[in-house]
TILO-63370 format. One record per residue (C-alpha): residue number from 1; x negated, y negated, z negated. Coordinates in nm, 4 decimals. Each point is the difference from the previous one (the first is absolute). Example, Ala and Ser with C-alpha at 12.3 -4.5 7.8 and 13.67 -1.06 7.14 Angstrom:
! TILO-63370
<site k="1" u="-1.2300" v="0.4500" w="-0.7800"/>
<site k="2" u="-0.1370" v="-0.3440" w="0.0660"/>
This chain:
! TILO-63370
<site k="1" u="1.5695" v="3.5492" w="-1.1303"/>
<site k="2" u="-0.3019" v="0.0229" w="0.1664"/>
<site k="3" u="-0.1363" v="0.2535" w="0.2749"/>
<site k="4" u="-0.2718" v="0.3320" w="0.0231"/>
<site k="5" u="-0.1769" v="-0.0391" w="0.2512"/>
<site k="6" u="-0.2544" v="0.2756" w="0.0845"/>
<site k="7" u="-0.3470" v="-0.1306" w="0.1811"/>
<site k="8" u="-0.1933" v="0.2471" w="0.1229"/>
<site k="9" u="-0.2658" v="0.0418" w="0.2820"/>
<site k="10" u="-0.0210" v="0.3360" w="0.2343"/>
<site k="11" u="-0.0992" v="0.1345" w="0.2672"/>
<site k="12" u="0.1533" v="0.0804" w="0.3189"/>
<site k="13" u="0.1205" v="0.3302" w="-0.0753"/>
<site k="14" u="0.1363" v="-0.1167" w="-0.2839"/>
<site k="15" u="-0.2584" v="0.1118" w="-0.3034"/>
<site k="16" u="-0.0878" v="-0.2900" w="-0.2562"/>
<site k="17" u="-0.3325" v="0.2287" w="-0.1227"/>
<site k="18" u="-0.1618" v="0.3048" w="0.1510"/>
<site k="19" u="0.0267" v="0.3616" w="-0.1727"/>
<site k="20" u="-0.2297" v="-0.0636" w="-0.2830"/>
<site k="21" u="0.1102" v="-0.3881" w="-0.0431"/>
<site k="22" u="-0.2603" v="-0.1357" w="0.2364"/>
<site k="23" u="0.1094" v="-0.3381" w="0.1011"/>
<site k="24" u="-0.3166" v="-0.2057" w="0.1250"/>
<site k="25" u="0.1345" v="-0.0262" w="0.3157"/>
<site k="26" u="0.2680" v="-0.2474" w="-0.1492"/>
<site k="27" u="-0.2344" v="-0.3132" w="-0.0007"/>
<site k="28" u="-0.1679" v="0.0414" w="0.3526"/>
<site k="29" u="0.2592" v="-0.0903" w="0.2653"/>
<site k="30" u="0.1867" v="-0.2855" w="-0.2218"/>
<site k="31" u="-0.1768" v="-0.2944" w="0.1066"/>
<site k="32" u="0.0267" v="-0.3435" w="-0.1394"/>
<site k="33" u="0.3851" v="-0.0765" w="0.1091"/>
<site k="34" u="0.0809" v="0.3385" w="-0.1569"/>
<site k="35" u="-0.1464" v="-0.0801" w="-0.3229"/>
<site k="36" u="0.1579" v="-0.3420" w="0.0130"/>
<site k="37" u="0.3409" v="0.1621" w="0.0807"/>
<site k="38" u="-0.0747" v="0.2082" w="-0.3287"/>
<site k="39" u="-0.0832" v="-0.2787" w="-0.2003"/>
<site k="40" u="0.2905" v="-0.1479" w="0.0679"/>
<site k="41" u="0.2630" v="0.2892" w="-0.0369"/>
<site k="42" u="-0.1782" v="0.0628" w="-0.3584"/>
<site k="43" u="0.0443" v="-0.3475" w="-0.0772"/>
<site k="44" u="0.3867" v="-0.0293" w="-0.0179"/>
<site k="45" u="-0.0386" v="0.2677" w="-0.2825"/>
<site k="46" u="0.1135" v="-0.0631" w="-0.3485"/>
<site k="47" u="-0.1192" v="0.3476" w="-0.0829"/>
<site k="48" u="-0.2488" v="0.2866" w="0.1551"/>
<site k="49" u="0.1261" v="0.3241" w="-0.0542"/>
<site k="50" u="-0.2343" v="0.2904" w="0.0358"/>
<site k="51" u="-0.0729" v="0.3373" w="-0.1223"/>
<site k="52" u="-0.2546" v="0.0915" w="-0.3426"/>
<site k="53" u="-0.2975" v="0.1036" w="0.2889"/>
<site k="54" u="0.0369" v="-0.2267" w="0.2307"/>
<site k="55" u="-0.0012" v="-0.3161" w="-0.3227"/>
<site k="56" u="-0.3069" v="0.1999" w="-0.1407"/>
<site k="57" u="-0.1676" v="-0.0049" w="0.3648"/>
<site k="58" u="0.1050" v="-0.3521" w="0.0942"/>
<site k="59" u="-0.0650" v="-0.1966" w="-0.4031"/>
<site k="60" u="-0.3966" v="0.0505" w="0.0480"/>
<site k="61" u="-0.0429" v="-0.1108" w="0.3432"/>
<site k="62" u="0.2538" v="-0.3319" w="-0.0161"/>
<site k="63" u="-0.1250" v="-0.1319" w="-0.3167"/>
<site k="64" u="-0.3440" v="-0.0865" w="0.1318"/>
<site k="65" u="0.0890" v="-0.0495" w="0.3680"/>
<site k="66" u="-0.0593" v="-0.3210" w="0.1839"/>
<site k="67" u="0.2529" v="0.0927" w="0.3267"/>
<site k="68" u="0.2778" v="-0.1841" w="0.1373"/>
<site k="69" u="0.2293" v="0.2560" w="-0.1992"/>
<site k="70" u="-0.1352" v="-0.0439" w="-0.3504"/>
<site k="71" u="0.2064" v="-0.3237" w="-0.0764"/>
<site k="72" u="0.3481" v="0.2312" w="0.0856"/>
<site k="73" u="-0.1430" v="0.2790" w="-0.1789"/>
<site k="74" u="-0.1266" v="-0.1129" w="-0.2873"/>
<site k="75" u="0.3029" v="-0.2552" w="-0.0688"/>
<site k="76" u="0.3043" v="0.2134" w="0.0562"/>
<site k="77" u="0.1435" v="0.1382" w="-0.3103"/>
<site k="78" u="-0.0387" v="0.4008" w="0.0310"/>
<site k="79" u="0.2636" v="0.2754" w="-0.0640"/>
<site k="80" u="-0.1773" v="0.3734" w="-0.0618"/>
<site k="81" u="0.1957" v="0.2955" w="0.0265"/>
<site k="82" u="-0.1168" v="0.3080" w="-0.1438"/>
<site k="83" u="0.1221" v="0.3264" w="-0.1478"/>
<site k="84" u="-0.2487" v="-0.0807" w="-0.3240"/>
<site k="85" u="0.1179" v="-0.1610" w="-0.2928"/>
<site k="86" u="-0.2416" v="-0.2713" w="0.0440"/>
<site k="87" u="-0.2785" v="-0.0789" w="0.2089"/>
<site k="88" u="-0.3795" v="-0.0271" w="-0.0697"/>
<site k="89" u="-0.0674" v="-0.3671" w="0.1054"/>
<site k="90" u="-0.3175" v="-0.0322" w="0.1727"/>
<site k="91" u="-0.2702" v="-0.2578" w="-0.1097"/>
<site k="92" u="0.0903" v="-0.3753" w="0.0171"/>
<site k="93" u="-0.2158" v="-0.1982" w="0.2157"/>
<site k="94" u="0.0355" v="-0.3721" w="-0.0706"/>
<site k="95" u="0.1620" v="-0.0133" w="0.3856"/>
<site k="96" u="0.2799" v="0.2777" w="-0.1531"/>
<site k="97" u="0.2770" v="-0.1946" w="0.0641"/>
<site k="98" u="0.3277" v="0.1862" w="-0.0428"/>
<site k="99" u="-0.2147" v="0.3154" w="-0.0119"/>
<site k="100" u="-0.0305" v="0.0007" w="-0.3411"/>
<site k="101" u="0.3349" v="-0.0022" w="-0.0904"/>
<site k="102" u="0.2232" v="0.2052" w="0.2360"/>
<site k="103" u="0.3123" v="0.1169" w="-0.1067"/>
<site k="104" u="0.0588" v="0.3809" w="-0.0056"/>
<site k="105" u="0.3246" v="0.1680" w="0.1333"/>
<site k="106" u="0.0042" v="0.3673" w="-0.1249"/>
<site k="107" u="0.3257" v="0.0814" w="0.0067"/>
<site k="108" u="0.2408" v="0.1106" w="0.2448"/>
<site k="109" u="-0.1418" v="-0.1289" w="0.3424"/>
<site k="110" u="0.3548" v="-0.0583" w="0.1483"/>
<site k="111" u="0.0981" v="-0.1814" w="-0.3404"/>
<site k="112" u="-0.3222" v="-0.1861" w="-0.0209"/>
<site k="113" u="0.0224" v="-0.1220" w="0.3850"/>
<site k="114" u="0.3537" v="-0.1244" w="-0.0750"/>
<site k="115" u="-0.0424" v="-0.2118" w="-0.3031"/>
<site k="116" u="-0.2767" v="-0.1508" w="0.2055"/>
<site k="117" u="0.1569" v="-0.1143" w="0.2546"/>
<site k="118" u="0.3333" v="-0.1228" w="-0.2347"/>
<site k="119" u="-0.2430" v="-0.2444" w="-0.1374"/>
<site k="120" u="-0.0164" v="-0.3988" w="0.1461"/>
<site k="121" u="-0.3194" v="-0.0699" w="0.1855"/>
<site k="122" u="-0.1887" v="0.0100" w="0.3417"/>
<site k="123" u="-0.0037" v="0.3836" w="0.1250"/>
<site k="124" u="-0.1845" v="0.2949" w="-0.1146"/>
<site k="125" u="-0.2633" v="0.1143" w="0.2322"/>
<site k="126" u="-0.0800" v="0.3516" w="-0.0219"/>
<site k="127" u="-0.3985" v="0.0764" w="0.1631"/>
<site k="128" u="-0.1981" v="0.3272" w="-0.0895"/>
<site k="129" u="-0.0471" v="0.3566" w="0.0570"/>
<site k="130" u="0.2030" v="0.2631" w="0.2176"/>
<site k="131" u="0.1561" v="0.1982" w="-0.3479"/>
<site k="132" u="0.1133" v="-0.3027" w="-0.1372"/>
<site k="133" u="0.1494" v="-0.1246" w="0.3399"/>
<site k="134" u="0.1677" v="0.3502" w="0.0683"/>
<site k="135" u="0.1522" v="-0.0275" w="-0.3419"/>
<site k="136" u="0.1532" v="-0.3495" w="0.0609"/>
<site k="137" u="0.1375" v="0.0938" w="0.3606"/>
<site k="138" u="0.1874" v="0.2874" w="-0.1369"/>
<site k="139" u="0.1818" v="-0.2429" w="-0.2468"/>
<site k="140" u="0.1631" v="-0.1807" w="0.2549"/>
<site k="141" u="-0.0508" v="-0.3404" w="-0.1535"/>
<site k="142" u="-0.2493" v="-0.1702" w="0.2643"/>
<site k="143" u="0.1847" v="-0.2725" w="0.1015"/>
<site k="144" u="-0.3130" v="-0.0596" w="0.2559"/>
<site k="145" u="-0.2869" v="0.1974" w="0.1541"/>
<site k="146" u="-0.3247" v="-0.2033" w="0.1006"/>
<site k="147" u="-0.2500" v="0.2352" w="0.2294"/>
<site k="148" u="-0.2907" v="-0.0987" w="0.1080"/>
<site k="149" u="-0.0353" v="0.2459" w="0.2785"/>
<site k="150" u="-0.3724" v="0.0309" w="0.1298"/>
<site k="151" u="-0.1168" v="0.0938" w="0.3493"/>
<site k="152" u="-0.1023" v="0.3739" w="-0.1562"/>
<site k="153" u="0.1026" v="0.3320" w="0.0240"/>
<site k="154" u="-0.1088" v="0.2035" w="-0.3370"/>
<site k="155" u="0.1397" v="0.3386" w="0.0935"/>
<site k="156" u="0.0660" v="0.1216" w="-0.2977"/>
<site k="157" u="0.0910" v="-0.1955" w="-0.3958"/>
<site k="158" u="0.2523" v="-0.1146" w="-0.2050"/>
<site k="159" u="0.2989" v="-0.2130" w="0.1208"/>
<site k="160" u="0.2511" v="-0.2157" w="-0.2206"/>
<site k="161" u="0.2649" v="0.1804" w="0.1961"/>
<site k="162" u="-0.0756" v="0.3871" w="-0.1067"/>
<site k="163" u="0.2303" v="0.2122" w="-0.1575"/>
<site k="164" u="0.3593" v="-0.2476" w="0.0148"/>
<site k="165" u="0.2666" v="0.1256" w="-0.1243"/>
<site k="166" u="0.2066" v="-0.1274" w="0.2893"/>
<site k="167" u="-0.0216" v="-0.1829" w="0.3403"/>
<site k="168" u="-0.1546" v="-0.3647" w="-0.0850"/>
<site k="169" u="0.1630" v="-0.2225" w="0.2733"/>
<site k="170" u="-0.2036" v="-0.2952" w="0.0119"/>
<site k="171" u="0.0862" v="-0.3591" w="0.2173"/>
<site k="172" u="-0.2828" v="-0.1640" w="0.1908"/>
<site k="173" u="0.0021" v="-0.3764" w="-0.1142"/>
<site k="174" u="-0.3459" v="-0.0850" w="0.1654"/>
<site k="175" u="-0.3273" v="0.0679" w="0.1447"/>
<site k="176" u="-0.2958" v="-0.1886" w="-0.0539"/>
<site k="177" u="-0.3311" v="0.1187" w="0.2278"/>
<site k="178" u="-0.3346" v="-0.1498" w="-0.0604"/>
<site k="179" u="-0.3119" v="0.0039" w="0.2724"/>
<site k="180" u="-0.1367" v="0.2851" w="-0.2427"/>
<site k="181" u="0.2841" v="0.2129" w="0.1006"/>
<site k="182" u="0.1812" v="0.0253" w="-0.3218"/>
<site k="183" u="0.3648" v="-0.0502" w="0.0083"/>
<site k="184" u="0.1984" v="-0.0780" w="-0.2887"/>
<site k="185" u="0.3811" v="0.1501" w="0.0245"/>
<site k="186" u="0.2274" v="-0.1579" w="-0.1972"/>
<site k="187" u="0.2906" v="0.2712" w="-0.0913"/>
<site k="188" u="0.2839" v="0.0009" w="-0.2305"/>
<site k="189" u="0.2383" v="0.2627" w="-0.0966"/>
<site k="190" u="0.2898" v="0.0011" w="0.2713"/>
């Protein structure tokens, strides 16, 4: 059986994306160990799990990129989720990779997170946007929660953690800081 694990950068107070989904501020303060640390988190993926707007927004820029990243996110097999009955593939660059084929979970998210992680293979790595985050949180299947917390205060935005249905008590297995100031915590549910 293998794990959910939920990677997801923030800010200080605790919003992935500002109040209208602004989220430039994601890529200033990382630094070079940071995207490193990133590349190799994404790496022990057998499969990228993501939301239908954050696969539309990230398909374009991947296919054609040259940075450190592109390897990971072009190679990695891709799971969709979406409430659609299918999904309108964007245009195939020659660099697709597994863009081009993702599979598509429509059903039952709950259901659909489950029969992924019954399946043999490395772990599913869920990245993307704050809905689609919220939405797995509430399921109470992470089996692991990645944040990339940057040296930022936002004020207001979205957080993964908005609206549980219950307390989320969460265990602190580590702590990484980098010279940027962006500490990755390491939490799984206790």
């Amino acid at each position: 059986m293998r794990r959910l694990i939920l990677h997801m950068t923030m800010s200080l107070d605790g919003f992935v994306c500002g109040p209208n989904g602004e989220n430039e501020w994601q890529l200033r303060s990382r630094g070079e160990k940071g995207k490193a640390w990133v590349f190799e988190s994404l790496s022990q993926a057998g499969l990228i799990a993501m939301g239908s707007r954050s696969f539309h927004a990230m398909a374009g820029f991947w296919q054609t990129s040259t940075d450190l990243l592109a390897s990971v996110m072009n190679g990695t097999p891709k799971v969709v989720f979406t409430r659609q009955p299918s999904l309108e593939l964007p245009p195939a660059s020659p660099t697709a990779g597994n863009w081009a084929e993702p599979r598509i979970a429509n059903g039952d998210l709950a259901a659909e997170v489950q029969h992924l992680k019954e399946e043999s293979g490395k772990d599913v790595i869920a990245i993307g946007g704050a809905g689609f985050a919220q939405s797995l949180t509430r399921t109470g299947l992470i089996d692991e929660y990645r944040l990339l917390v940057h040296p930022m205060a936002l004020g207001a935005g979205r957080s993964i953690f908005a609206e549980l249905p219950k307390h989320l008590e969460l265990q602190l297995m580590s702590t990484t800081i980098f010279g940027s100031g962006v500490a990755v915590q390491t939490y799984r549910p206790g």
